[in-house]
Backbone as numpy.savetxt, mean C-alpha at the origin, in Angstrom:
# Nx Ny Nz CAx CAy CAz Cx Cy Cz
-0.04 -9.39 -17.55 -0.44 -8.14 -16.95 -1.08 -8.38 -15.60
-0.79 -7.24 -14.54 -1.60 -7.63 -13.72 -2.40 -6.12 -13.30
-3.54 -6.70 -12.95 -4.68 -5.63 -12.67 -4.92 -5.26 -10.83
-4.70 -4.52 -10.13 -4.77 -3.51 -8.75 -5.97 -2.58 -8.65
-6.98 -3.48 -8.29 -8.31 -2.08 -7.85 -8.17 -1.79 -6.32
-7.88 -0.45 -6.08 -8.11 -0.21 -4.43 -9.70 0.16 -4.01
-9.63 -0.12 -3.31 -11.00 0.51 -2.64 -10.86 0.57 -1.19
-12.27 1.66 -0.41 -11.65 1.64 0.86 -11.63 3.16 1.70
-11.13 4.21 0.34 -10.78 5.43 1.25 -11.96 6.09 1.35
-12.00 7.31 2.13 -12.87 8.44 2.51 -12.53 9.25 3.45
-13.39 10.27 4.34 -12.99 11.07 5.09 -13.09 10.78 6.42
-12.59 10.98 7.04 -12.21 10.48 8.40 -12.11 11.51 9.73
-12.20 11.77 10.87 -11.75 12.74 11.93 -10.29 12.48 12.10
-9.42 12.96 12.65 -8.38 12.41 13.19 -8.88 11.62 14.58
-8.12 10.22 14.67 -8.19 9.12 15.53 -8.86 8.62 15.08
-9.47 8.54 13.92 -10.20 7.30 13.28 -9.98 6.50 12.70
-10.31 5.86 11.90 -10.07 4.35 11.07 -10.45 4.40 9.67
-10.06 3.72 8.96 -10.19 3.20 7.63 -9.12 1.65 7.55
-10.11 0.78 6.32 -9.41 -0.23 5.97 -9.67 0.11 4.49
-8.55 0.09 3.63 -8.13 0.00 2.32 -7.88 -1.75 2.09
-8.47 -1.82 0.81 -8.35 -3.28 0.19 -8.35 -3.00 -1.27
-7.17 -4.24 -1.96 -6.32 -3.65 -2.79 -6.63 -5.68 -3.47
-7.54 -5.36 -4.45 -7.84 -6.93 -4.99 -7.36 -6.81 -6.60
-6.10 -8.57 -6.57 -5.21 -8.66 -7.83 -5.94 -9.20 -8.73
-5.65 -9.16 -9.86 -6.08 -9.69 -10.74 -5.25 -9.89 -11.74
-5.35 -10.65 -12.87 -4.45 -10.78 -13.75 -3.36 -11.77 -13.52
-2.56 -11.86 -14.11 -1.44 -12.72 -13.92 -0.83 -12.74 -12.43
-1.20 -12.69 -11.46 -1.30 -12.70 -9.86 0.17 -13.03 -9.87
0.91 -13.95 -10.31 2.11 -14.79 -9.91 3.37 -13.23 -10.04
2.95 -12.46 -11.36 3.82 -11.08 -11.44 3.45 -10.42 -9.79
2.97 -10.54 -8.91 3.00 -9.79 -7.52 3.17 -10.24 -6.93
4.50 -11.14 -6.69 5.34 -11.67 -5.58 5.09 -10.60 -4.40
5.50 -9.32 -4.64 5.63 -8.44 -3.43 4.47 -7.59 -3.55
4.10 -6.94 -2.88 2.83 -5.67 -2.93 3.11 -4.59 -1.71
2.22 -3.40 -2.30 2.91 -2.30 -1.36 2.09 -1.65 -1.09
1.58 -0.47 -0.10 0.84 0.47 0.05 1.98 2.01 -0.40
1.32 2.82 -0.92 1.85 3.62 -1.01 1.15 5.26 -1.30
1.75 6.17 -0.45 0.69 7.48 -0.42 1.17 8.88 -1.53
0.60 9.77 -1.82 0.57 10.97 -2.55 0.05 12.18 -1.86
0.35 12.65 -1.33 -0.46 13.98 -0.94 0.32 15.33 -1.73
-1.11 16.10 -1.95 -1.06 17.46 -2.82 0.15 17.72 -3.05
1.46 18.54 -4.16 2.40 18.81 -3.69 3.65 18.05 -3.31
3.23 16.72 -2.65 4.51 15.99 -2.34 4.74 14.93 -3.11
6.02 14.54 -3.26 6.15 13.35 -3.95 5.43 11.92 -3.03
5.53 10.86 -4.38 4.87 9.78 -3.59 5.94 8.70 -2.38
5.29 8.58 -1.63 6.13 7.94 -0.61 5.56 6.20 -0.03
6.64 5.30 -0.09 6.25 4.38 0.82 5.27 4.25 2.07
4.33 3.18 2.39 3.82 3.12 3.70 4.01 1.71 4.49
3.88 0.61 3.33 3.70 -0.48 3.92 4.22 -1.56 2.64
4.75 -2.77 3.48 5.13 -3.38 1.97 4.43 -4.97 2.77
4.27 -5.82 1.86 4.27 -7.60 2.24 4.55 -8.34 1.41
5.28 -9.26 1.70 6.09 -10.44 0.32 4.46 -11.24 -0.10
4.02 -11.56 -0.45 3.00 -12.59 -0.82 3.20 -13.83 -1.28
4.15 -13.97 -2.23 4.50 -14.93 -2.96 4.27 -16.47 -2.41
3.50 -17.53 -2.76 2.75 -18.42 -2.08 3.74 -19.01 -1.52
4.59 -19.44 -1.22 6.10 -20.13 -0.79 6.58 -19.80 -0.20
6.37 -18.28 0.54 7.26 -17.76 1.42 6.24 -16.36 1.90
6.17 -15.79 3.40 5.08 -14.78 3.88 6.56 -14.28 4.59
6.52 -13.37 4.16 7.66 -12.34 4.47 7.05 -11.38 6.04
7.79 -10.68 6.39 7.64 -9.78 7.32 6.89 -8.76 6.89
6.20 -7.96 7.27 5.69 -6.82 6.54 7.00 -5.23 7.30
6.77 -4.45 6.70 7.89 -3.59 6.36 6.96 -2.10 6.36
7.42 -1.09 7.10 6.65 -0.09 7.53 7.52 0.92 7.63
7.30 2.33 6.99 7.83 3.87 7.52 7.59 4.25 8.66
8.31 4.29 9.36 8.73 4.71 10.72 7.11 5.51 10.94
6.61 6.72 10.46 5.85 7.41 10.35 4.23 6.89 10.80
4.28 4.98 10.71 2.63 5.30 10.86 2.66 3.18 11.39
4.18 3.31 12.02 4.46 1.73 12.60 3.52 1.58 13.66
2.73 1.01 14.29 2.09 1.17 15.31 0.90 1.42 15.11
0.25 1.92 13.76 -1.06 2.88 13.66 -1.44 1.80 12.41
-0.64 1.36 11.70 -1.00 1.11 10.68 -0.37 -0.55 10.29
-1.45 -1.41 9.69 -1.38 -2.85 9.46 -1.39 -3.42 8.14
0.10 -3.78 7.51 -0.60 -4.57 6.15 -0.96 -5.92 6.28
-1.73 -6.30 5.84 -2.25 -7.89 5.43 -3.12 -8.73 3.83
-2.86 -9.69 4.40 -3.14 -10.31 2.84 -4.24 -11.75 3.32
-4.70 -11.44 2.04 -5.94 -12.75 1.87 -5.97 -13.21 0.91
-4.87 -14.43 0.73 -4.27 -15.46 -0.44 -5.86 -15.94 -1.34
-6.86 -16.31 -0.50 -7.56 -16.75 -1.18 -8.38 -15.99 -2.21
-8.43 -14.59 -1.37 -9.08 -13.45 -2.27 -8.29 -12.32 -3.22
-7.10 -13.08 -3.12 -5.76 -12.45 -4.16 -6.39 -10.82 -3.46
-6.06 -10.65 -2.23 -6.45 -9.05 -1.49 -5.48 -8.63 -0.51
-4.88 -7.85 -0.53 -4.33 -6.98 -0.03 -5.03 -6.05 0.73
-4.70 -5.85 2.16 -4.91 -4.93 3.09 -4.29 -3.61 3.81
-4.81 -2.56 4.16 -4.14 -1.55 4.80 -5.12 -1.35 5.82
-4.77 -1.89 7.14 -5.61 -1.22 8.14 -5.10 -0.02 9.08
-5.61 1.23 9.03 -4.91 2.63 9.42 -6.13 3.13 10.70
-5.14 2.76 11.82 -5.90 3.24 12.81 -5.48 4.53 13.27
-5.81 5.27 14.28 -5.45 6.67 14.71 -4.93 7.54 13.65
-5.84 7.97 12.54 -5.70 8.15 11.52 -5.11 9.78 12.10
-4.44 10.61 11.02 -3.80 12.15 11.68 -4.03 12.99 9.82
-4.21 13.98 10.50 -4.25 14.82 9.67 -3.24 14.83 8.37
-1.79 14.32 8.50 -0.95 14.52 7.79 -0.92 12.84 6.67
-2.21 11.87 7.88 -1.79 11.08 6.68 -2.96 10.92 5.35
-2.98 12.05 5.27 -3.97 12.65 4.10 -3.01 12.78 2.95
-3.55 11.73 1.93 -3.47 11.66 0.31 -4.06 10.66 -0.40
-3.65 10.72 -1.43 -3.94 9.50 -2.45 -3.20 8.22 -1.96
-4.18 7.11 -1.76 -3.31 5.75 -1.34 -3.13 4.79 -2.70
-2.56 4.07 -3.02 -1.87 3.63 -4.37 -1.54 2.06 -4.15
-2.17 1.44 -4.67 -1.79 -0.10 -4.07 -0.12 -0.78 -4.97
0.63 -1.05 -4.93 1.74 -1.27 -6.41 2.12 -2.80 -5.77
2.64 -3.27 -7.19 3.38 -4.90 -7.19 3.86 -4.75 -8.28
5.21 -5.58 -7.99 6.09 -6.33 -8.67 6.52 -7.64 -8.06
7.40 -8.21 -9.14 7.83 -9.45 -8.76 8.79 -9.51 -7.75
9.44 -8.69 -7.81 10.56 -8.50 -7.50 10.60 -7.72 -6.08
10.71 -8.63 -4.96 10.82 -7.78 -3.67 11.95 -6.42 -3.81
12.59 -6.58 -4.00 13.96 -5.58 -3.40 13.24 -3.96 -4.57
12.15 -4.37 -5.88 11.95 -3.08 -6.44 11.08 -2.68 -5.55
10.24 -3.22 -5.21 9.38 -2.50 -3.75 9.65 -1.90 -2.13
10.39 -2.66 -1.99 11.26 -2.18 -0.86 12.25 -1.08 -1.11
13.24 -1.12 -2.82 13.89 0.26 -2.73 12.92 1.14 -2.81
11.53 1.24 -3.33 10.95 2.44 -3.38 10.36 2.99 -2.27
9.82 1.91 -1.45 9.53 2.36 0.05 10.69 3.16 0.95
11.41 2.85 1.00 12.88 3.14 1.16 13.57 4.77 0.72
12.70 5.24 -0.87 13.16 6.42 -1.43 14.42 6.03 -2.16
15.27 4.48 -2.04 16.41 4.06 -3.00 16.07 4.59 -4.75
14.46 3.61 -4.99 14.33 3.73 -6.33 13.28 4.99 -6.31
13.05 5.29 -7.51 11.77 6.39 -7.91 10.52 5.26 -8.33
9.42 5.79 -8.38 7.95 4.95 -8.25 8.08 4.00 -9.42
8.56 4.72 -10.39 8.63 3.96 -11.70 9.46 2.50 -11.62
10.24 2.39 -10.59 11.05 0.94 -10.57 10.03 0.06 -10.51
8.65 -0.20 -10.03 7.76 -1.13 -9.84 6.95 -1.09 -10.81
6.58 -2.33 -11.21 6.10 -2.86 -12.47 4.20 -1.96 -12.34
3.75 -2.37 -11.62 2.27 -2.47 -11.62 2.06 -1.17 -10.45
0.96 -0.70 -10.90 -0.05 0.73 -9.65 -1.44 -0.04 -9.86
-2.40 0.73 -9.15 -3.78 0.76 -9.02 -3.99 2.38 -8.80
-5.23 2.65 -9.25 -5.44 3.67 -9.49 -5.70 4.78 -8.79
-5.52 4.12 -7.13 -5.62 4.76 -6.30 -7.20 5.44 -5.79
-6.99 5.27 -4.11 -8.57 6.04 -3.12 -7.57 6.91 -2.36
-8.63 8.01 -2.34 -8.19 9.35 -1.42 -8.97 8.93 -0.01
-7.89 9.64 0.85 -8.05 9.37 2.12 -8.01 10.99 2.63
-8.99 11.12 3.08 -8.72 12.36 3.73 -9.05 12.70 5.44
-8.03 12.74 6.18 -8.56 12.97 7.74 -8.03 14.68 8.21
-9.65 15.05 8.69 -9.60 16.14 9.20 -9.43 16.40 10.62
-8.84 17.40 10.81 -8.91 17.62 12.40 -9.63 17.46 13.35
């Protein structure tokens, strides 16, 4: 099993900042890949950010058009932690942020993607709300 606590979110102005951190636990080796991923009211959940982790290989990180430029994933092997740094934060990127892993790159990437539905990836965290106001 593996265990995903996020922490990190709160309320924000628009053009502001937040860093989300997303620490593994559990059988770590099941989260080859890891993902950021958002919910807002109403909408289905959508991709934001993906990174391979897997100790043998540091993949590219992988981003929705929507927040390339604004927004940074990263990782800290030693602290089995996952990062989302979201600068020029906007009103719309208000929701629930969701940390997910699987082993398996290509189930994380189809879901970022909209290929698979959320359920293709093995593992969630329980998710921090992010909320930026005008």
């Amino acid at each position: 099993q593996v265990q995903l606590q996020e922490s990190g979110g709160g309320s924000v102005q628009a053009g502001g900042s937040l860093r989300l951190s997303c620490v593994v636990s559990g059988y770590t080796y099941s989260a080859a890949c890891m993902g950021w991923f958002r919910q807002a009211p109403g909408k289905e959940r959508e991709g934001v950010a993906t990174i391979y982790v897997d100790s043998g290989y540091s993949g590219i990180p992988v981003y929705i058009d929507s927040v390339k430029g604004r927004f940074t994933i990263s990782q800290d092997k030693a602290k089995n932690t996952i990062y989302l740094q979201m600068n020029d934060l906007k009103p719309e990127d208000t929701a629930m942020y969701y940390c997910a892993a699987d082993s398996r790159r290509g189930n994380v990437l189809g879901v970022l993607s909209g290929e698979f539905s959320p359920g293709r990836i093995s593992y969630w965290g329980q998710g921090t709300q992010v909320t930026v106001s005008s």
